[in-house]
VEXPAMAR-264866 format. One record per atom (N, C-alpha, C, CB): residue number from 1; residue in one letter; chain; x, y, z. Coordinates in steps of 0.001 Angstrom, whole numbers, plus 500000, padded with zeros to 6 digits. Atoms other than C-alpha are relative to their C-alpha. Glycine has a CB too. Layout:
<pts>
NUM, A, A, X, Y, Z
...
</pts>
This chain:
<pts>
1, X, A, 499577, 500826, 498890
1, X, A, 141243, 409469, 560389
1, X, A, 499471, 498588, 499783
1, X, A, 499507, 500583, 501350
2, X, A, 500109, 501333, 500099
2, X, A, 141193, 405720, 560360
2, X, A, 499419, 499160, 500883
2, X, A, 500988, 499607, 499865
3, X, A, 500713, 500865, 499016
3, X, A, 138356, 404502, 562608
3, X, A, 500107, 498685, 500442
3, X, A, 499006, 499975, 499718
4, X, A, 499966, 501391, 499688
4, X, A, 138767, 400906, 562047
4, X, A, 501642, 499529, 500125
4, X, A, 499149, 499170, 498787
5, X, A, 498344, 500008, 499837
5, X, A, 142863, 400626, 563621
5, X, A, 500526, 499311, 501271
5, X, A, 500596, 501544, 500068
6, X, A, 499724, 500405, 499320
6, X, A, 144766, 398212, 566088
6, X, A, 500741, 500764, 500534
6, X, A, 500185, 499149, 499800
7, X, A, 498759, 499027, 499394
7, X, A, 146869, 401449, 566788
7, X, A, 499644, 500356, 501541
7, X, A, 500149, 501600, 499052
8, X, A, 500798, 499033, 499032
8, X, A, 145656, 403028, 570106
8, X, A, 500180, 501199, 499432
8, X, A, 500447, 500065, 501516
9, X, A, 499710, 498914, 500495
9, X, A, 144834, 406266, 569405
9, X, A, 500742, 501164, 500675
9, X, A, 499001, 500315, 499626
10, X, A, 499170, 498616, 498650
10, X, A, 146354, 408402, 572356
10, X, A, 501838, 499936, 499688
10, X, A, 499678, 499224, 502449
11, X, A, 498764, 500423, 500556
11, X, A, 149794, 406812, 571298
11, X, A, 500478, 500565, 498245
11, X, A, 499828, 498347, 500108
12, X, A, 499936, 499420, 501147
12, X, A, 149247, 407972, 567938
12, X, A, 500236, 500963, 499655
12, X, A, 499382, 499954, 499580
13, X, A, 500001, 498537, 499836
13, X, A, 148240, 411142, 568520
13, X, A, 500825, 500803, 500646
13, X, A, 499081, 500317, 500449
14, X, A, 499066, 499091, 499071
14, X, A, 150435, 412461, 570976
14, X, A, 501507, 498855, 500153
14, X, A, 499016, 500404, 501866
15, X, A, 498649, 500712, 499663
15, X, A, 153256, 409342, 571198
15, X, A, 500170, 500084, 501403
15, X, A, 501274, 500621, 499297
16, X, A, 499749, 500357, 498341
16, X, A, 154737, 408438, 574414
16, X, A, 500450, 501422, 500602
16, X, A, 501399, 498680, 500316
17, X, A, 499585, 498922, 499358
17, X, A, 154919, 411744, 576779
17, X, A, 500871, 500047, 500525
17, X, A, 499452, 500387, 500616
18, X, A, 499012, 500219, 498977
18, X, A, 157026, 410541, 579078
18, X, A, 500516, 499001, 500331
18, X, A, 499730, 500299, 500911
19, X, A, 500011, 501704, 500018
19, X, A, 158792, 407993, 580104
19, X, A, 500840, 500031, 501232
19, X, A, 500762, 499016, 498490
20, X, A, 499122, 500102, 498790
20, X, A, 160516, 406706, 583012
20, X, A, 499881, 498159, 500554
20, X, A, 499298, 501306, 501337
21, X, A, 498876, 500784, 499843
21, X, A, 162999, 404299, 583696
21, X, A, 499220, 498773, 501224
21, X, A, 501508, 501091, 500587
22, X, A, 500212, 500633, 499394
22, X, A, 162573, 400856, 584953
22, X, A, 500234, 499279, 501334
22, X, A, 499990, 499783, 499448
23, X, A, 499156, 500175, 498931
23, X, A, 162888, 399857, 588657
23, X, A, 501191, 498841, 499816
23, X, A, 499094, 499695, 501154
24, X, A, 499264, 501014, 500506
24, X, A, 166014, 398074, 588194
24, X, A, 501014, 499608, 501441
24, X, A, 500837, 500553, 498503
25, X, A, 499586, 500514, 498883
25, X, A, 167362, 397915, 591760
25, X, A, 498780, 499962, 501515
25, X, A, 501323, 500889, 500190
26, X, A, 500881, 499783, 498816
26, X, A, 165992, 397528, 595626
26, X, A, 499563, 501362, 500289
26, X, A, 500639, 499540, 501162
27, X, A, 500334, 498681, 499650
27, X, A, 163880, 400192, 596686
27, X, A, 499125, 500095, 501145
27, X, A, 499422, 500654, 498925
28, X, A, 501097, 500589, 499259
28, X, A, 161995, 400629, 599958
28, X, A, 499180, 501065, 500069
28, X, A, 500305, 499399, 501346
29, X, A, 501180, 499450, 500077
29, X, A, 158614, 402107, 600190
29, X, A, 499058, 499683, 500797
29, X, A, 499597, 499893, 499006
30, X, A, 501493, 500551, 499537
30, X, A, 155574, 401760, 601988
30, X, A, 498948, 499620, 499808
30, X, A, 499557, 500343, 500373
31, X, A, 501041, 500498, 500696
31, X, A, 153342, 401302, 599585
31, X, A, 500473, 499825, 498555
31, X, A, 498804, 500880, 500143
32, X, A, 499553, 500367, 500552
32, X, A, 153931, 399635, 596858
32, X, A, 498574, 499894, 498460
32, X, A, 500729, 498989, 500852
33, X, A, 501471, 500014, 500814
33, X, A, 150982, 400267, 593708
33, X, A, 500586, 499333, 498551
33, X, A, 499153, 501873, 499745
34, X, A, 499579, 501252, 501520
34, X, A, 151575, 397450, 590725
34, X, A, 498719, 500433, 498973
34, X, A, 499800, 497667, 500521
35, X, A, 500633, 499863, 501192
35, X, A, 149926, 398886, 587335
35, X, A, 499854, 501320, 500026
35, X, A, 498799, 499252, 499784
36, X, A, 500079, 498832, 500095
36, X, A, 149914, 402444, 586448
36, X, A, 498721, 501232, 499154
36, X, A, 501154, 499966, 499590
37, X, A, 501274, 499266, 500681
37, X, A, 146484, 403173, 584511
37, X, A, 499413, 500661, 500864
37, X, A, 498962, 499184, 499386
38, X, A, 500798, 499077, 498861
38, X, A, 143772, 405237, 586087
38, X, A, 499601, 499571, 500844
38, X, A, 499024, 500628, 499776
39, X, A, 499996, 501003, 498893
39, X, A, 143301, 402397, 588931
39, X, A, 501009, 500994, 500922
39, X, A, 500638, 498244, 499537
40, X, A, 498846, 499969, 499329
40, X, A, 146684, 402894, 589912
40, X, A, 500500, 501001, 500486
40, X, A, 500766, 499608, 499455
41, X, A, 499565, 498191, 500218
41, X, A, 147606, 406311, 589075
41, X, A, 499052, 500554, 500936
41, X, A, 499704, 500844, 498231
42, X, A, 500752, 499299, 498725
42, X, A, 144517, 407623, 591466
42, X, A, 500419, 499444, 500996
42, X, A, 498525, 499952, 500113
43, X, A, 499537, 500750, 498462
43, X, A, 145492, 404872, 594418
43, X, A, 501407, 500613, 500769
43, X, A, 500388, 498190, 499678
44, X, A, 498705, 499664, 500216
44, X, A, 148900, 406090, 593719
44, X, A, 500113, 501758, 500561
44, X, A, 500343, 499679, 498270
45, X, A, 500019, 499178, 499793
45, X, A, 148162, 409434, 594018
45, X, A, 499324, 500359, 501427
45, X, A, 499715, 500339, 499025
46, X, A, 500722, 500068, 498293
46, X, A, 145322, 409516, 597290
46, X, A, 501508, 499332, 501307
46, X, A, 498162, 498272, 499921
47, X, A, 498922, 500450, 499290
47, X, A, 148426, 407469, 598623
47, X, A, 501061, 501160, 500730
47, X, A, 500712, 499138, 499001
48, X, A, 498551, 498591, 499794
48, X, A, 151408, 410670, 598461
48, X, A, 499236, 500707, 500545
48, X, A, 500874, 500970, 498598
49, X, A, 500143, 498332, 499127
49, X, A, 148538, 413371, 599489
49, X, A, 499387, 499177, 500973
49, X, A, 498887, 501622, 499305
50, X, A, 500228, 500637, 498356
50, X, A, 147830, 410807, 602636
50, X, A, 501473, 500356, 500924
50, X, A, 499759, 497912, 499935
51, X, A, 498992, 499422, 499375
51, X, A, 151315, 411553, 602956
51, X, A, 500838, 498681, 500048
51, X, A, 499622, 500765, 501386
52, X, A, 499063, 501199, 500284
52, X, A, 152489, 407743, 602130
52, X, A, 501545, 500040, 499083
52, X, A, 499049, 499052, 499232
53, X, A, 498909, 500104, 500949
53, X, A, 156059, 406911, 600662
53, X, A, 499389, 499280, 499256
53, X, A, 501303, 499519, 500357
54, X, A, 500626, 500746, 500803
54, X, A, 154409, 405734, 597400
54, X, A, 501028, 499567, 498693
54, X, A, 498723, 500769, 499645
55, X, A, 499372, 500190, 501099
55, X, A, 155859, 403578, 594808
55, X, A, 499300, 499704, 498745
55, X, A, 500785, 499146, 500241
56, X, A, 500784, 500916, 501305
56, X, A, 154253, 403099, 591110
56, X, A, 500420, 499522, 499041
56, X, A, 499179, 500497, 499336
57, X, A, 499002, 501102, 501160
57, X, A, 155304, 400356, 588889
57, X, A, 498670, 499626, 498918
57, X, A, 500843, 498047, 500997
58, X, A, 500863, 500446, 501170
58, X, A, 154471, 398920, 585831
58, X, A, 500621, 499158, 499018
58, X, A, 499493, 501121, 499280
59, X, A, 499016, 500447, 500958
59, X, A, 155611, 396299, 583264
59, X, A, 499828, 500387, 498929
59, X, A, 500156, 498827, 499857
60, X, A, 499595, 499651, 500697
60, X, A, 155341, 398364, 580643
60, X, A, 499462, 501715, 500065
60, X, A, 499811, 499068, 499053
61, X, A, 499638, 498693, 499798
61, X, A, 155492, 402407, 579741
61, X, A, 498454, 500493, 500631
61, X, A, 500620, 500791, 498493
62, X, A, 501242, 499385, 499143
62, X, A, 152973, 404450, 582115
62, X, A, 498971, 500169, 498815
62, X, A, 500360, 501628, 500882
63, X, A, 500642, 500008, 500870
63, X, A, 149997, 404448, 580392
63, X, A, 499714, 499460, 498838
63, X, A, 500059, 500577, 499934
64, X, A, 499862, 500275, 500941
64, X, A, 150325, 402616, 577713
64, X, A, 499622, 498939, 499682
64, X, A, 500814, 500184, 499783
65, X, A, 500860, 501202, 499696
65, X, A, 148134, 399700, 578351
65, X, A, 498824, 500386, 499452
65, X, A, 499832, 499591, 501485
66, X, A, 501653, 499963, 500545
66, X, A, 144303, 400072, 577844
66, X, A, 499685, 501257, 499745
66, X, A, 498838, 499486, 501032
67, X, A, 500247, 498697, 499318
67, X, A, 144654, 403443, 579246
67, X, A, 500577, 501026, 498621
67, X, A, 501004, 500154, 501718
68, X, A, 499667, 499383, 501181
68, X, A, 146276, 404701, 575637
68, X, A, 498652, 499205, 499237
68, X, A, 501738, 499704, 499412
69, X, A, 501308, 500438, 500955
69, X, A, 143252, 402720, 573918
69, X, A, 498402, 500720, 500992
69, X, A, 499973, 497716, 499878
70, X, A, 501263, 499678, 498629
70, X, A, 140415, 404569, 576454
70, X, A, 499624, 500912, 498844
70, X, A, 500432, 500842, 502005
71, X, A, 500859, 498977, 500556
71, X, A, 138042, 406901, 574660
71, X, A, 500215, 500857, 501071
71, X, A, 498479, 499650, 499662
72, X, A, 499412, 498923, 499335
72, X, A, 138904, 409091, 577579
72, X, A, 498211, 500737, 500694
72, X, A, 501150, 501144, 498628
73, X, A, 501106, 499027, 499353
73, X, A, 134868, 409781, 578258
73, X, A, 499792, 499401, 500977
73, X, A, 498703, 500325, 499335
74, X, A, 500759, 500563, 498361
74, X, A, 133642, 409466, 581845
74, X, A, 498824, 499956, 500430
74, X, A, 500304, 500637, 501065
75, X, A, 501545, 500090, 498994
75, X, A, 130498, 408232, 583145
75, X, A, 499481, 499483, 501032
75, X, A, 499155, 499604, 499575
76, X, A, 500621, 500558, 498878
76, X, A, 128765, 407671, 585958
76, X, A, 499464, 499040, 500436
76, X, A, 499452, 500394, 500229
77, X, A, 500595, 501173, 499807
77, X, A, 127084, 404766, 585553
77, X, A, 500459, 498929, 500065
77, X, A, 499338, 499839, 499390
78, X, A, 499608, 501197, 499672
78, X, A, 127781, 401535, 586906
78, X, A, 499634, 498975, 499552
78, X, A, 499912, 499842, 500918
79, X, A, 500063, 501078, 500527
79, X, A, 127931, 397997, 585402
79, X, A, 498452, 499551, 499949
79, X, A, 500907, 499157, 500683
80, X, A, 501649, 500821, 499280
80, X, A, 124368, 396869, 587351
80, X, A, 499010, 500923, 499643
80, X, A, 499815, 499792, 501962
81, X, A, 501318, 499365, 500319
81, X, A, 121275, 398663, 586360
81, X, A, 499878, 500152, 501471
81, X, A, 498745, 499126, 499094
82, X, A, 500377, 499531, 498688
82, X, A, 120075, 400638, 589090
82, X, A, 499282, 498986, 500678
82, X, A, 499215, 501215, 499959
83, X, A, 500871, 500834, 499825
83, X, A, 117172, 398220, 589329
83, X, A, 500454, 498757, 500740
83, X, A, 499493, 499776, 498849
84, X, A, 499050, 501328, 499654
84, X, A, 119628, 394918, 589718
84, X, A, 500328, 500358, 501566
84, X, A, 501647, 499853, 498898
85, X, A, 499259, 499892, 499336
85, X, A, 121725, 396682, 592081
85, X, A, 498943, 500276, 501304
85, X, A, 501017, 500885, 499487
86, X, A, 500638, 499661, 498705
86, X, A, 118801, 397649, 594364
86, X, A, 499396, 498807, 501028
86, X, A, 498860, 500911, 499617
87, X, A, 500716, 501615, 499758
87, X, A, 117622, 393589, 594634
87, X, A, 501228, 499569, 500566
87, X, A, 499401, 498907, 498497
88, X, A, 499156, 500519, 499685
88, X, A, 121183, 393102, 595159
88, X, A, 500651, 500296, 501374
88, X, A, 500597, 500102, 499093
89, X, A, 499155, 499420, 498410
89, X, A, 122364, 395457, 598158
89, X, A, 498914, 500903, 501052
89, X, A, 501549, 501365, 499523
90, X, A, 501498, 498863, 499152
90, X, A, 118849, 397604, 599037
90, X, A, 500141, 500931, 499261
90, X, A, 500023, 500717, 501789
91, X, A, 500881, 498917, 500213
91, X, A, 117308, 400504, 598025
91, X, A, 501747, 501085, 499977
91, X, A, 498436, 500257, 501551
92, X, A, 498795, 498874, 499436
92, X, A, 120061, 402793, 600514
92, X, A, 501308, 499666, 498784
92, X, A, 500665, 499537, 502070
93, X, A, 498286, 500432, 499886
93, X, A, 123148, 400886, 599321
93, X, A, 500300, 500387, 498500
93, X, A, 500458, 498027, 500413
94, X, A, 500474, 499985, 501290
94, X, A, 121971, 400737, 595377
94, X, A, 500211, 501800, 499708
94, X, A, 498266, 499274, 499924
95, X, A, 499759, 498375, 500220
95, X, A, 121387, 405167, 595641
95, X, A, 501211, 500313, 500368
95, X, A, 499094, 500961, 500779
96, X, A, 498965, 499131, 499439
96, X, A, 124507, 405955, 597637
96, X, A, 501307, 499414, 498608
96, X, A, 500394, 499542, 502088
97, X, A, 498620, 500590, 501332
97, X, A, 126658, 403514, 594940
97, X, A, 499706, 500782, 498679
97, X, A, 499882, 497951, 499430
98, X, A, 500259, 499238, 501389
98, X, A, 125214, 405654, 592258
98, X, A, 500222, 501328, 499633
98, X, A, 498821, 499951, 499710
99, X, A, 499300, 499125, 499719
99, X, A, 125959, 408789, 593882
99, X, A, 501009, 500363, 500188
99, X, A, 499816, 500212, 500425
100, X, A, 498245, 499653, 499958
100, X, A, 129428, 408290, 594471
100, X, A, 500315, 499748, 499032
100, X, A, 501017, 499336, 500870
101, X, A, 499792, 500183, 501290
101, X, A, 129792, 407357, 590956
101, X, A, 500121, 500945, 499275
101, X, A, 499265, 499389, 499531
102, X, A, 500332, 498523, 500516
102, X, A, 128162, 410633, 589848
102, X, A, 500804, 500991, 500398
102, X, A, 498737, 500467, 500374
103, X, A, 498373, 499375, 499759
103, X, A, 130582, 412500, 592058
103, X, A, 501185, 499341, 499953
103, X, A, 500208, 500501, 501218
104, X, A, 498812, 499989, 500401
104, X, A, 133033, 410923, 590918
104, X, A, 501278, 500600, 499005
104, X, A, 499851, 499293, 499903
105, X, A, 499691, 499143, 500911
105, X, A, 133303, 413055, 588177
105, X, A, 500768, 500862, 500329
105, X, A, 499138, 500488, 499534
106, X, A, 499160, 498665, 499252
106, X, A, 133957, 416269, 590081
106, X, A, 501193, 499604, 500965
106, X, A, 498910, 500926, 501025
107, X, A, 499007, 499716, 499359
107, X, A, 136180, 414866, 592293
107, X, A, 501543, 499332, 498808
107, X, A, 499677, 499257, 501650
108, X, A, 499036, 500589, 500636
108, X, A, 138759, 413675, 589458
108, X, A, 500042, 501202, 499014
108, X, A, 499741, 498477, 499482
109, X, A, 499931, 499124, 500238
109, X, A, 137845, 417126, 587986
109, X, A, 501023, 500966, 501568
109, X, A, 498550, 500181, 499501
110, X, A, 499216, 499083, 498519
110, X, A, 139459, 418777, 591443
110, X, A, 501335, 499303, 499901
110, X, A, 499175, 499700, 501927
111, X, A, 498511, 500104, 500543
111, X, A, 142378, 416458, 590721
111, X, A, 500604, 500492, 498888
111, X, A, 500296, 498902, 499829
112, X, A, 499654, 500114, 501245
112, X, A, 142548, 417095, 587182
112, X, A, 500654, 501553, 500163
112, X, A, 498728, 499603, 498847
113, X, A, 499112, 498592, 499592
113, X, A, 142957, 421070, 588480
113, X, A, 500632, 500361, 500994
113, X, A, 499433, 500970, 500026
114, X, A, 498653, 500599, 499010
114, X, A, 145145, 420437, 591717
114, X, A, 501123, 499904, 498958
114, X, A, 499738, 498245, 500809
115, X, A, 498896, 500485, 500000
115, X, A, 147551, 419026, 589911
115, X, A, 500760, 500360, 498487
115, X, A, 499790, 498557, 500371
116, X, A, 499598, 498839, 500776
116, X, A, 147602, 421587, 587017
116, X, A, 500053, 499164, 498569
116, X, A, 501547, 500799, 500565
117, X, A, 499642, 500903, 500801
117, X, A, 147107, 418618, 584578
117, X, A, 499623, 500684, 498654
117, X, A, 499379, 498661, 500329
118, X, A, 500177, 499371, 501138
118, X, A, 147359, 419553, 580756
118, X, A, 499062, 499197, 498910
118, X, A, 501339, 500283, 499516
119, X, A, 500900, 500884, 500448
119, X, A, 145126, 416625, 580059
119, X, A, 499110, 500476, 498939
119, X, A, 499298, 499563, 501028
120, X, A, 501222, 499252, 500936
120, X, A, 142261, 418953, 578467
120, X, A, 498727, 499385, 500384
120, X, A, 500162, 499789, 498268
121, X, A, 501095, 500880, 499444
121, X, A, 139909, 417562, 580937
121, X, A, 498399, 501018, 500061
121, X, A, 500604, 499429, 501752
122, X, A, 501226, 499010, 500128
122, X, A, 136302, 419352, 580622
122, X, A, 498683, 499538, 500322
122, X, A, 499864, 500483, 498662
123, X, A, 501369, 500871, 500214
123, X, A, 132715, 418515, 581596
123, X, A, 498727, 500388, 499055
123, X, A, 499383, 499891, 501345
124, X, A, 500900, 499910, 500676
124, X, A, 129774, 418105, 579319
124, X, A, 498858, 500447, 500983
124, X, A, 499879, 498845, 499259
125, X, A, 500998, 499858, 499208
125, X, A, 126585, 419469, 580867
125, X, A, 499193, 498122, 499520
125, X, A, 499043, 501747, 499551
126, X, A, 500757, 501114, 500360
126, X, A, 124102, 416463, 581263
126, X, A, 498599, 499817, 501001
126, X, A, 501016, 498730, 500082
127, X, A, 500734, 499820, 499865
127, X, A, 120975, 416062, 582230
127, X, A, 499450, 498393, 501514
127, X, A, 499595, 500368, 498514
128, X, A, 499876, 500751, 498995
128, X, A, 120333, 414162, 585722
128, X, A, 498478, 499605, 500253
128, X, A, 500772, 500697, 501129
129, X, A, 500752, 500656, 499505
129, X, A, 117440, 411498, 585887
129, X, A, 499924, 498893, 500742
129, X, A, 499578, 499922, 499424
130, X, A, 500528, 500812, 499261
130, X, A, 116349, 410240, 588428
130, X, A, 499170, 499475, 500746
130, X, A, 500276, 499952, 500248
131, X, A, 501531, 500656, 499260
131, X, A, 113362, 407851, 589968
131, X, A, 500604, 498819, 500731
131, X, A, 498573, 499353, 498740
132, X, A, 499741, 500975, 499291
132, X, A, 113612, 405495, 592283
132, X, A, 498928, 499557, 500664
132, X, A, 500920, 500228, 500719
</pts>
């Protein structure tokens, strides 16, 4: 395999899954979600099981933006060092943003099996430190 490649590799490997057709006339909706990566695609989705008429667009094929160049691993951790973030919002605000991060995992695991996805989504065990 060719580590050093401007290809994405998800495009490579598997090619375009699916595809679907560009909005090319009026359409009305209630919500309207512009970009289709994993932003979009979750907003997009929380949207329909709220029970919204949801629309998702994109100027080019679903996925096929950054979201075909993604290493595909998920972690919990956020941009700010715990430390930063605790000078920045408190102590409370700093733990709870770190915790919803951490579950964020499982709950995109509960979508990933909801929605019967063939993704090959799996979690690593990992080892949870924390001091504060």
């Amino acid at each position: 395999m060719n580590l050093k490649t401007s290809e994405p590799f998800w495009l490579v490997k598997n090619g375009i899954i699916n595809s679907y057709p560009s909005l090319r006339e009026n359409h009305e909706t209630e919500i309207l979600v512009v970009g289709s990566g994993i932003t979009g695609s979750l907003i997009a989705h929380q949207c329909i099981s709220d029970g919204y008429e949801t629309t998702l667009i994109d100027r080019r094929e679903v996925a096929n933006g950054s979201t075909s160049a993604t290493t595909s691993m998920l972690q919990y951790e956020i941009d700010t060092p715990l430390c930063e973030l605790k000078e920045m919002i408190g102590e409370k605000g700093a733990v709870q943003s770190y915790w919803a991060c951490y579950h964020s995992i499982d709950k995109l695991a509960e979508i990933s099996k909801n929605i019967k996805s063939k993704a090959g989504f799996y979690e690593k065990e990992v080892a949870l430190l924390c001091r504060i």
